[in-house]
N, C-alpha and C positions, 0 to 999 in steps of 0.2 A: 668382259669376261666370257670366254667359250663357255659354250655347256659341259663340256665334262670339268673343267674348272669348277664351276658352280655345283656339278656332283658329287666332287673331290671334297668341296667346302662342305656340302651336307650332309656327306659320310662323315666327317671330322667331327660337327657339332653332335649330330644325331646318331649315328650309326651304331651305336653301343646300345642304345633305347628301343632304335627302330628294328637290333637284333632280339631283342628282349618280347617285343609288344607281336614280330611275328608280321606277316604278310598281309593274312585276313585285317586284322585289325589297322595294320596300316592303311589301305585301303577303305577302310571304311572312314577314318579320319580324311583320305582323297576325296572319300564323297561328301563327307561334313563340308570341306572348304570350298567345294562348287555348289551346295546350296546356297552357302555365305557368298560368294562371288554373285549367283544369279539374285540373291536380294540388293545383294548393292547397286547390279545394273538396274532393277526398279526401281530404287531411290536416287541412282543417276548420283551419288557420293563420291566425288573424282579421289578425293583423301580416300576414303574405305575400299575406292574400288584399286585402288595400287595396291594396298593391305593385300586387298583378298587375291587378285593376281597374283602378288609374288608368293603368299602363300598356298593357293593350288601350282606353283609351279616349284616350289619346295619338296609338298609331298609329293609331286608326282618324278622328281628326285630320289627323295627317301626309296619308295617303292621301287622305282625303275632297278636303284641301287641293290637292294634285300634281295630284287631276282637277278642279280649278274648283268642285267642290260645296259650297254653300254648307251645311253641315249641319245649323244653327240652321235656315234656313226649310226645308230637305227633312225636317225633324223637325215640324217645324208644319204643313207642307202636311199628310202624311202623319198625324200623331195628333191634330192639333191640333182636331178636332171629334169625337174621342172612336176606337172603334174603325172603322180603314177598311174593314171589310165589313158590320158593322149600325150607325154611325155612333150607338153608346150608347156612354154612362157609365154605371155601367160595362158593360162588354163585354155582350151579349145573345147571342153565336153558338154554337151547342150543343157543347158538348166535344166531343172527339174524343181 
């Protein structure tokens, strides 16, 4: 499934909701499910931790969708010629 596929799916289920609930409030359910994501990676829950991935990658769907961004091409603009500050594959820019 592309990603704007997957946006297209959670516009269909949610988007009526996620017009209702508002931006703010979406977002802050985004930040509910990356707490949930970073507890599971301490409990190292391979079952909870796909939960909570596919669910911070839902809301941040929902969200993306509410503000018009299309996320499939600001994912491509943005990586799609390798990293955006030394433009390799892989990455070239000195750790930190």
């Amino acid at each position: 499934m592309r990603i704007s596929e997957a946006q297209k799916l959670i516009r269909e289920i949610y988007g009526e909701r996620d017009r209702k609930r508002g931006i703010v409030k979406t977002a802050l359910h985004l930040g509910e499910e990356l707490g949930e994501l970073f507890h599971a990676l301490r409990t190292n829950n391979v079952d909870n931790l796909r939960e909570e991935f596919a669910d911070v990658l839902a809301w941040l769907l929902s969200l993306s969708d509410l503000i018009s961004v299309d996320l499939e091409d600001a994912f491509i603009t943005r990586y799609g010629e390798g990293c955006p500050k030394c433009r390799s594959i892989p990455c070239k820019c000195p750790e930190v």
